[in-house]
N, C-alpha and C positions, 0 to 999 in steps of 0.2 A: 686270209687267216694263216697263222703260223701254224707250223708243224707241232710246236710246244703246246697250242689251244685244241689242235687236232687230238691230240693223245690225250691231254686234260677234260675234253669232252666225250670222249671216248672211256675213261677211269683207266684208261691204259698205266700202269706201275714202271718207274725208272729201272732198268737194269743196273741194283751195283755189286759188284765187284771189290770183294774182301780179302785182304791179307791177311795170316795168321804173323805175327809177331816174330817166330821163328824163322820167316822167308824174309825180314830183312837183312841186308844183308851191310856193317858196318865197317865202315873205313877205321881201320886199327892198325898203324905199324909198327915193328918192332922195336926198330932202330930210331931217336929222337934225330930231324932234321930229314928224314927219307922222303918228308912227303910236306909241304906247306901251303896251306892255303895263303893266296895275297889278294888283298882287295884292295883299291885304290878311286881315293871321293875326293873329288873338286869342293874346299872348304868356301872361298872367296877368289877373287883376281889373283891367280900366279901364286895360288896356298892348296897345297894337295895334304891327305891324309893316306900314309899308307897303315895298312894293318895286316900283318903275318901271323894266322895261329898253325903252330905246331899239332899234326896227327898225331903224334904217339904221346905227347906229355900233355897238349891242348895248352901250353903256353902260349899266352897272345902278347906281341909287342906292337906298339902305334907309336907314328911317329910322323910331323908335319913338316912338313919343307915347303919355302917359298919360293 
């Protein structure tokens, strides 16, 4: 038996664990360019896809290269 049928046979309740909205906490800079996310996917053979979105303006640029 699992641990998960143990509790479930038991009526044992999940402990969760709630944030109020106010505790999160958001990536915002001030300055455009201070901060960029880059992601970068393998399209096909020797074909990449990169993608840069900007934190402060949330501009995103893509662009593929072979």
């Amino acid at each position: 038996m699992t641990v998960w049928r143990v509790l479930k046979n038991h009526q044992v309740k999940a402990v969760v664990k709630r944030r109020k909205k106010s505790d999160y906490i958001r990536y915002g800079k001030e300055i455009p360019g201070e901060r960029v996310q880059l992601d970068v996917m393998k399209v096909r053979n020797r074909a990449y896809q990169f993608t840069a979105i900007d934190d402060c303006t949330c501009l995103r640029t893509i662009r593929v290269s072979q």
